[in-house]
C-alpha positions in Angstrom: -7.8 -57.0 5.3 -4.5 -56.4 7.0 -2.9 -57.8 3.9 -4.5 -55.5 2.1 -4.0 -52.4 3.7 0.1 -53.3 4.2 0.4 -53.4 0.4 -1.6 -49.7 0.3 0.9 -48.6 2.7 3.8 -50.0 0.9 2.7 -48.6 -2.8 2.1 -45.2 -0.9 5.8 -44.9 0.8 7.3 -44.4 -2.5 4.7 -42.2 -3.9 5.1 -39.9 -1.2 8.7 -39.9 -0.7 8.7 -39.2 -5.0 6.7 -36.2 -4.4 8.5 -35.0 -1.4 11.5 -35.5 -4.1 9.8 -33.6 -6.6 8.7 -30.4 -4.1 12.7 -30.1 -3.0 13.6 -30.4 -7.0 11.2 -28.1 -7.9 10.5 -25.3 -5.1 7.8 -23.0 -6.1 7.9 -19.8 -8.2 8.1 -17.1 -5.9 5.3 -14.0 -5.8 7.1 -11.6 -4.0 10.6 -11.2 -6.2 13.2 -8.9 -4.4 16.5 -8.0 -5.7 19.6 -7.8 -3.4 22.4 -5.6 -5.0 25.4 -3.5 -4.5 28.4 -4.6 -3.0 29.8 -6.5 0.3 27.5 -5.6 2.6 24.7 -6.2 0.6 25.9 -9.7 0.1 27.2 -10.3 3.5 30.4 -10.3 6.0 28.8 -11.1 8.6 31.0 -13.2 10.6 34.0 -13.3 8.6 37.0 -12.7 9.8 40.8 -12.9 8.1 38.8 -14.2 5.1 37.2 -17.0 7.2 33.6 -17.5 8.4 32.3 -18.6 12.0 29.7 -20.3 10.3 27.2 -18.8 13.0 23.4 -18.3 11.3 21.2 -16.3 14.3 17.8 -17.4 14.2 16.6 -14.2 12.2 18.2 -15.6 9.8 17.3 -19.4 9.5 16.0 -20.8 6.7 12.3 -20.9 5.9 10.3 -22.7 3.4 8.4 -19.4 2.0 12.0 -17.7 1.5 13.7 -18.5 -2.1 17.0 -17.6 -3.5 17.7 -17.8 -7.7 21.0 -20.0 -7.7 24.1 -18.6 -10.3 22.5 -21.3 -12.8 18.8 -19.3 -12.4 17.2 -22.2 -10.4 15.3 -21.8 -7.6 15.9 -23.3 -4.1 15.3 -22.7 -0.5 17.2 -20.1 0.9 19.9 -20.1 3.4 23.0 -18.4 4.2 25.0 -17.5 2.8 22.7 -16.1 0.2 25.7 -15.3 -1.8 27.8 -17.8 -1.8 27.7 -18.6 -5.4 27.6 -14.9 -6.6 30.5 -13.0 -5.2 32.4 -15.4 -5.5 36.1 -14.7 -5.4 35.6 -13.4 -2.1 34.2 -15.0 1.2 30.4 -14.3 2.3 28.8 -14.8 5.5 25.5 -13.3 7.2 23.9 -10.6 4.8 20.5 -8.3 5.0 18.6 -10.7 3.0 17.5 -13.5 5.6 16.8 -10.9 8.8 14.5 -8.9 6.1 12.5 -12.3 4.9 12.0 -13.3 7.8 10.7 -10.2 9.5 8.6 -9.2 6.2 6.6 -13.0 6.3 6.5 -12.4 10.0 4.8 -9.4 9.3 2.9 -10.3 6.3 2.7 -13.8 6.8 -0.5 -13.9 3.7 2.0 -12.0 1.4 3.2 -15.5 0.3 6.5 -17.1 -0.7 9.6 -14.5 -1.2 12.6 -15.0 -3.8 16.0 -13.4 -3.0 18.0 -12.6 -5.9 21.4 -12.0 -4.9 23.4 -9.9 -7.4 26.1 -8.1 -4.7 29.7 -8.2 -5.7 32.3 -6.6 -3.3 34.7 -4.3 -3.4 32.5 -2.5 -6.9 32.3 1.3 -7.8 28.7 2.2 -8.5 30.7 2.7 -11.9 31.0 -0.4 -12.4 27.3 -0.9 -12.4 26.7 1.8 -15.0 24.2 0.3 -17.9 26.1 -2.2 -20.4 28.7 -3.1 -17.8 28.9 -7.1 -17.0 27.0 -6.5 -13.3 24.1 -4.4 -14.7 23.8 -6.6 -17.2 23.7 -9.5 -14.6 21.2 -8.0 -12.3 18.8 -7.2 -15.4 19.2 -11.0 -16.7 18.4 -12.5 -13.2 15.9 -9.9 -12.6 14.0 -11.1 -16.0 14.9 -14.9 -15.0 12.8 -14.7 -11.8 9.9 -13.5 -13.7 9.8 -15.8 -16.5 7.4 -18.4 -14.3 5.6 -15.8 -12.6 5.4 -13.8 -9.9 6.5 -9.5 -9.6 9.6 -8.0 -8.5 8.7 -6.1 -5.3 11.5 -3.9 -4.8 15.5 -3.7 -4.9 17.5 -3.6 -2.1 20.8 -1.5 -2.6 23.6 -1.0 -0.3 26.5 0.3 -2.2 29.2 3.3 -1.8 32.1 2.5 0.1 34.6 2.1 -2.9 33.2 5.5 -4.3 34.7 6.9 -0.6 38.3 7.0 -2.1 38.3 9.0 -4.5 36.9 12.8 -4.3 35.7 13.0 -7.6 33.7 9.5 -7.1 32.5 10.6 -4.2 30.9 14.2 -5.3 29.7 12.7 -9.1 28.4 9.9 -6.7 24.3 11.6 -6.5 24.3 11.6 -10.3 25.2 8.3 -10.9 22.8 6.3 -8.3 19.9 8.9 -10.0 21.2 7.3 -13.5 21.3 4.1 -12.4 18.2 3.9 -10.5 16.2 5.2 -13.8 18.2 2.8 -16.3 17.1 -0.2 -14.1 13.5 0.9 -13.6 13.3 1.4 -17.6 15.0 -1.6 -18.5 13.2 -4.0 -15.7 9.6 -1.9 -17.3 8.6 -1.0 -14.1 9.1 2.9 -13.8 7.6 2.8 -10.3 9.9 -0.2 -8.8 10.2 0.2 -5.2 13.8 0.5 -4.3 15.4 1.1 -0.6 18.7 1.9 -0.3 21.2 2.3 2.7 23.2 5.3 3.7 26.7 4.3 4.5 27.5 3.0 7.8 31.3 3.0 6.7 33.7 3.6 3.9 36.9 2.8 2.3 38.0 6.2 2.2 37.7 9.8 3.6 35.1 11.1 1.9 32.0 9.3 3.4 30.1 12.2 4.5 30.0 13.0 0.9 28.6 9.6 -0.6 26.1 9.9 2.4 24.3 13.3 1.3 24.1 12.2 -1.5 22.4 8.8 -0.8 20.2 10.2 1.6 19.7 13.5 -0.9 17.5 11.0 -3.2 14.4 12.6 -4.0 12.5 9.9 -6.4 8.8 9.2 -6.2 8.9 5.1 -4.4 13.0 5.8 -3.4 13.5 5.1 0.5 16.9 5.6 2.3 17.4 3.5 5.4 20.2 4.9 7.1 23.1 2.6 8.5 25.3 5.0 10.8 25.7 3.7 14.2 25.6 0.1 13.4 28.1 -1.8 14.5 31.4 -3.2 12.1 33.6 -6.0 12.4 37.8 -5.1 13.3 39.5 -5.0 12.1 38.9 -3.5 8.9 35.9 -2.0 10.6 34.1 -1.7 7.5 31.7 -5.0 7.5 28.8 -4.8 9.5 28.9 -7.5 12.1 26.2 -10.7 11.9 24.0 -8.6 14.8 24.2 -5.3 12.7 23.4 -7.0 9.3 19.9 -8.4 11.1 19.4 -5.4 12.8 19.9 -4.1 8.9 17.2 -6.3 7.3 14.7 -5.7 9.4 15.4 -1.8 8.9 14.9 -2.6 4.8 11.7 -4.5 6.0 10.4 -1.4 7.9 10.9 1.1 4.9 9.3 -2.0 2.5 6.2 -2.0 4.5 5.3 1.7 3.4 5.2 0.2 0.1 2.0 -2.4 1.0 -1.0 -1.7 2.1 -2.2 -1.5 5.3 -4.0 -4.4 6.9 -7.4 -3.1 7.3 -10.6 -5.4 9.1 -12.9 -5.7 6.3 -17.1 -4.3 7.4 -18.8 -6.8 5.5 -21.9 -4.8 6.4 -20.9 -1.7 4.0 -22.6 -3.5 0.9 -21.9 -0.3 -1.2 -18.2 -0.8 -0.4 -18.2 -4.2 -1.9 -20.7 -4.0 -4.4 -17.9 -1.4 -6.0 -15.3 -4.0 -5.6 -17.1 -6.7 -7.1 -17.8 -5.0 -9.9 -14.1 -3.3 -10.8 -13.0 -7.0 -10.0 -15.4 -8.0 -12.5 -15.2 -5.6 -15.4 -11.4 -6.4 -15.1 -11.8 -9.8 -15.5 -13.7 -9.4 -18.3 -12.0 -6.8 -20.1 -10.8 -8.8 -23.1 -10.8 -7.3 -26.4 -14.5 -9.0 -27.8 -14.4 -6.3 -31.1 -12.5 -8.1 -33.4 -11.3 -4.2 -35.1 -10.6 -3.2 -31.7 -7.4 -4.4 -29.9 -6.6 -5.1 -26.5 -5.5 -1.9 -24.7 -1.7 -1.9 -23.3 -2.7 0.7 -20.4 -5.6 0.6 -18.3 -7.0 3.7 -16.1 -9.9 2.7 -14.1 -12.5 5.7 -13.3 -14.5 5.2 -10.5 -16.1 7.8 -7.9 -19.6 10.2 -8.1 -20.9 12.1 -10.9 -17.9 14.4 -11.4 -15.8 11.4 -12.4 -18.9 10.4 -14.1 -18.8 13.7 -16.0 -21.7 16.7 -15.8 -20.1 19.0 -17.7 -22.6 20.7 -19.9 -25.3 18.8 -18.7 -28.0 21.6 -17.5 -31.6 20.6 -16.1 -30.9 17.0 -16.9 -29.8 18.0 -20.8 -26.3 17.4 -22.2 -25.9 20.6 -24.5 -23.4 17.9 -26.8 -21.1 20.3 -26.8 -17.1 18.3 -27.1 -14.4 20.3 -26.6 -10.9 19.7 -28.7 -8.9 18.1 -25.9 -12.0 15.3 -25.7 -12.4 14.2 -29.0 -12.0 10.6 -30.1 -8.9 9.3 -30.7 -7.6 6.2 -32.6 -5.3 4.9 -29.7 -8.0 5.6 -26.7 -11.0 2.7 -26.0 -13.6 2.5 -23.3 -15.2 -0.6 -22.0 -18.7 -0.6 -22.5 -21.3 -2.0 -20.3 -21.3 -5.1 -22.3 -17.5 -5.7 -21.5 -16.3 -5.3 -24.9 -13.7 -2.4 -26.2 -14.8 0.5 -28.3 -13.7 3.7 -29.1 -13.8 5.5 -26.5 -15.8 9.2 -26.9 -17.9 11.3 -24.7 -19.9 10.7 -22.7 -17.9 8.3 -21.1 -20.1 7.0 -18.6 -23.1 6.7 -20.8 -24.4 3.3 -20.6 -22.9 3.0 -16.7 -24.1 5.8 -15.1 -27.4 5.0 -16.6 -29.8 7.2 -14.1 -28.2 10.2 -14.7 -27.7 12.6 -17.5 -24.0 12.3 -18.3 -21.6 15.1 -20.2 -18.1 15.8 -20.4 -16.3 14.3 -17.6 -12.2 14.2 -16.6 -11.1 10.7 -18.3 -11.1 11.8 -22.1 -9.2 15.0 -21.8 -6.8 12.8 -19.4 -6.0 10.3 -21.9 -5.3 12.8 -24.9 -3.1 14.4 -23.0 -0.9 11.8 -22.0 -0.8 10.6 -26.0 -0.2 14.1 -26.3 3.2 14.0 -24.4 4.0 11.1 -25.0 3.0 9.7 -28.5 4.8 5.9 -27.7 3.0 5.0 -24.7 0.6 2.7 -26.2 -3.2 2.4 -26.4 -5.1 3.6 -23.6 -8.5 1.7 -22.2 -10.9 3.9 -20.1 -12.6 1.4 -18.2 -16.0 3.3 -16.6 -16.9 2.3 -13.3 -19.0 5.9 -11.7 -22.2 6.1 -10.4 -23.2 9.5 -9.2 -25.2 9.3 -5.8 -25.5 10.7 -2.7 -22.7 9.0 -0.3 -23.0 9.0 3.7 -19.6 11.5 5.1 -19.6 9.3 8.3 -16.5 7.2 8.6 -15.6 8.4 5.2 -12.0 8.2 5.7 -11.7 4.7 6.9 -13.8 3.6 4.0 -12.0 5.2 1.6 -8.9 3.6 3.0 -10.5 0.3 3.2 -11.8 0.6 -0.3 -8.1 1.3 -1.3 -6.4 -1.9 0.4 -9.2 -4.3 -1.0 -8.9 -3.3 -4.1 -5.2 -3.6 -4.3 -5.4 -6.8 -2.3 -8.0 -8.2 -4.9 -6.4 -6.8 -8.1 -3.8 -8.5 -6.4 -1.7 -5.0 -7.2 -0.8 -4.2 -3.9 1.2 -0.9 -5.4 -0.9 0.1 -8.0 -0.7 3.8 -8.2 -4.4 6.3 -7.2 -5.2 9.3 -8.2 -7.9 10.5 -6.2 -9.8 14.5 -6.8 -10.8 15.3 -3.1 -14.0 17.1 -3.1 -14.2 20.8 -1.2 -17.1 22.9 -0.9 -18.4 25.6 -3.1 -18.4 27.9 0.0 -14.8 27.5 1.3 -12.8 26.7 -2.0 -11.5 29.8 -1.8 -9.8 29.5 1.5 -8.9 26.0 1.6 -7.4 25.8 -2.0 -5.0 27.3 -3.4 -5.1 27.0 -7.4 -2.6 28.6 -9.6 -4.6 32.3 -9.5 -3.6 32.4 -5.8 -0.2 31.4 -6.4 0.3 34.0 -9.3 -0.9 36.9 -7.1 1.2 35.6 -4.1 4.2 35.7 -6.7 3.4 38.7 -8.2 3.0 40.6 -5.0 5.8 39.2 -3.0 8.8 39.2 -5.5 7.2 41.6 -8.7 7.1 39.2 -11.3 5.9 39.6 -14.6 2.6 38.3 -14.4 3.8 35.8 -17.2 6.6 34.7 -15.1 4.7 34.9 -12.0 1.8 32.2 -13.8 4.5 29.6 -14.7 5.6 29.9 -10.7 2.7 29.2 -9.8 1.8 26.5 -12.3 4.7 25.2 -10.1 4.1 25.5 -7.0 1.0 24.1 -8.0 2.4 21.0 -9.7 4.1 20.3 -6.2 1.9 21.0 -4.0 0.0 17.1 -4.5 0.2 15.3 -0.7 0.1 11.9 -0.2 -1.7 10.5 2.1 -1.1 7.1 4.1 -1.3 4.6 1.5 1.8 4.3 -0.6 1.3 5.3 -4.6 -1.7 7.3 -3.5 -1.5 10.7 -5.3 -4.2 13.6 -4.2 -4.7 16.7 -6.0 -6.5 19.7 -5.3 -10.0 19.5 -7.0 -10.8 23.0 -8.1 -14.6 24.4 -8.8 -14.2 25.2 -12.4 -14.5 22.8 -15.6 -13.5 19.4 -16.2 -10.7 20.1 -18.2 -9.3 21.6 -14.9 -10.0 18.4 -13.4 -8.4 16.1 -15.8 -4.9 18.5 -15.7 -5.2 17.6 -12.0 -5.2 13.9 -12.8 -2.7 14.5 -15.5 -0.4 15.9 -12.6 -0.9 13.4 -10.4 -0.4 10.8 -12.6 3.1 12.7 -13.6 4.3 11.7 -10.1 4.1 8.6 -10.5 6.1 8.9 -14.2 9.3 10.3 -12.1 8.2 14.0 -14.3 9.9 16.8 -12.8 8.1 18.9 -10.6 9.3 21.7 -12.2 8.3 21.1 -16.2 5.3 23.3 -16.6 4.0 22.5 -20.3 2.8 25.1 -22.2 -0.5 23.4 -23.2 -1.1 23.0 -19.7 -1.2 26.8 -19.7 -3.4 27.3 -22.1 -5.6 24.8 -19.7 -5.9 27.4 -16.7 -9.4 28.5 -15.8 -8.2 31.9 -15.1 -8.0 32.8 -18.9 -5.2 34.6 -20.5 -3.3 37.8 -18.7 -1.3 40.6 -19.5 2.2 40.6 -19.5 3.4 43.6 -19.2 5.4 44.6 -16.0 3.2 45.4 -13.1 3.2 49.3 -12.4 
């Protein structure tokens, strides 16, 4: 028996050491993908001195078996300072942001699972020099695109770049217009117009004009565009214009703090609200199963899901339990729009939308047609659009509402496994008090009109405007809300048309003029007020 269990023990010694082999050969593929770009103190001085480094890791900084770095030859392995070293290479790294920001985010999040840096930093660069078709942009695309291929989503890029564009006065002031161009040439090309990115404001320069390069970094107004600001960190003599190795932790975990807004909030799940998850399960579910099972009908390339009461539900035209049938233009059927039916299988989509979900109710014109013709509407390339119904009108309890509703949002993500996928959400006010805790676009007209006599044509586009801006987000990043008005259900899908603009970087300000046509308060004079 001894005998016997020795030669188990010797065949298993090899096996094991073989797969510990195989696991340091081939780390996993990272989830959480985050790009590191810019220039040297994104890729890290810390600790260098007359072109030397101390060699000094702090323990922020130490490697970590969940932490990844994409090699120069796009292979994965574990992580470890310098995360540059084979990147910037004709000059010397040290201690970066990268490490401190891992560390602290798993520390944080330690479910979020394994992270992959992917250091694209060269020193010494004008954000010029990153301008699209130039050898670094198209190096952080390429490696961008290489840590996808076996799986896993770019969370966010980290930028810290500026000091070279200190020098010179014109680089400095032309310096706002270029991030702005760069920032939406990466987002296009990487196909995420959303991507999270955080940049630093300059905590030093190579020239005098800092103070301009600043503003305009921390001038960024972008919809998921954070600004960390770097001033008061310490730098390294004597150049002092490297962040020391205590400054460049104390720098990652700053990145890390402004990447958190980007997640959802930990939340303790109440197993006991069975509505709550009964919801879940079943968006989990019709998503699972929302494959195209019509063979005419092909798989949609953007999915809108449409959940809620009986106003998502639609009850528009629908009088003592009758649907008058009654379609207006903006919700006929359309060639590029499907729903999923109750049987999980695409159709095209048409009103009612909710008419084999909403099955105890007498359904009518409802937001998510009218939202999805519009969006074709403006934009004719964006692809097929799948309506997937999901609202059951009933009576909800308003206790602990807003906890729920924030619960609802972080499982969701957390199961969709979409922890920044953007929400629209109508907040409902009542009949009574619309009046004084809304204020729609007739409001804003008169306001205009009154205060600064504009033509009442002028003075509707202003406040089609003010309007347009006036969405607040609440506490969960990508969450849009926008003011649900008592009037029709075209109203409310230009509501969700808005809020899903802000998450399209639209401008504010670009009123369309069909969107005029959509106001509930009917068409006005526009003559000059007497």
């Amino acid at each position: 028996m001894i005998e016997f269990l020795l030669l188990l023990l010797a065949i298993g010694i090899p096996w094991s050491s073989n797969a510990q082999v195989n696991e340091i050969n081939n780390p996993p593929q990272p989830s959480n993908i985050i790009i590191l770009a810019g220039q040297s103190n994104m890729a890290g001085r810390g600790g260098v001195v007359d072109g030397v480094w101390d060699g000094i890791v702090p323990p922020e900084c130490q490697p970590n078996p969940s932490i990844l770095r994409l090699s120069a030859n796009l292979t994965w392995e574990e992580a470890k300072e310098p995360l540059h070293k084979d990147i910037d290479v004709n000059k010397t790294n040290g201690v970066g942001p990268g490490m401190s920001f891992a560390n602290y985010v798993l520390s944080r999040y330690p479910g979020l699972g394994c992270i992959g840096l992917v250091p694209c930093a060269i020193g010494g660069t004008n954000i010029s020099q990153w301008e699209r078709g130039t050898f670094l942009y198209n190096q952080l695309i390429n490696r961008a695109n290489a840590a996808v291929k076996g799986g896993g989503s770019i969370r966010a890029i980290l930028w810290y770049q500026g000091e070279s564009d200190t020098i010179v006065y014109e680089d400095s002031i032309s310096y706002k217009k270029n991030l702005k161009r760069f920032l939406s040439h990466v987002r296009a090309d990487l196909g995420s117009p959303l991507l999270p990115v955080i940049q630093v404001a300059l905590a030093s320069g190579e020239g005098p004009f800092i103070d301009i390069v600043r503003q305009a970094q921390l001038g960024i107004k972008r919809p998921n565009v954070r600004c960390v600001d770097a001033k008061g960190l310490k730098v390294q003599p004597p150049d002092d214009l490297h962040l020391t190795t205590q400054s460049q932790v104390k720098l990652g975990q700053m990145l890390a703090d402004a990447f958190f807004q980007f997640l959802p909030h930990p939340l303790p799940i109440d197993i006991s609200n069975n509505i709550l998850m009964a919801l879940i399960e079943v968006l989990l579910l019709l998503l699972a199963m929302a494959n195209p099972l019509q063979a005419n009908a092909p798989q949609p390339s953007n999915m809108f899901i449409l959940a809620g009461q009986s106003n998502m539900a639609g009850r528009g035209g629908v009088l003592q339990g009758v649907w008058d049938g009654i379609v207006p233009p903006k919700c006929q059927l359309h060639p590029s729009i499907f729903r999923l039916n109750a049987k999980l299988a695409w159709e095209p989509a048409k009103e009612p939308i909710h008419k084999d979900i909403d099955v105890t109710k007498t359904n009518g014109i409802g937001p998510g047609m009218a939202f999805a013709n519009t969006v074709l509407h403006r934009d004719p390339g964006f692809g097929t659009i799948g309506l997937v119904p999901c609202t059951v009108g009933d009576e909800m309890d308003a206790k602990s509402y807003k906890t729920n509703l924030k619960r609802f949002f972080t499982d969701v993500r957390k199961d969709l496994r979409l922890p920044l996928i953007p929400i629209i959400q109508l907040p409902k006010k009542p009949a009574a008090q619309a009046s004084e805790t809304i204020t729609g676009p007739v409001q804003l007209r008169k306001k205009a009109w009154k205060q600064k006599q504009l033509p009442v044509d002028q003075a509707q586009q202003q406040g089609l405007k003010q309007h347009h801006c006036a969405r607040k987000t609440v506490d969960h990043a990508s969450v849009e809300v926008v003011a649900s008005r008592q009037d029709t259900q075209r109203v409310h899908s230009s509501d969700l048309l808005n809020g899903w603009g802000a998450h399209s970087d639209c401008k504010a300000a670009e009123i369309d003029q069909e969107q005029k046509g959509w106001n509930h308060a009917g068409p006005e004079k526009t003559s000059q007020p007497k």
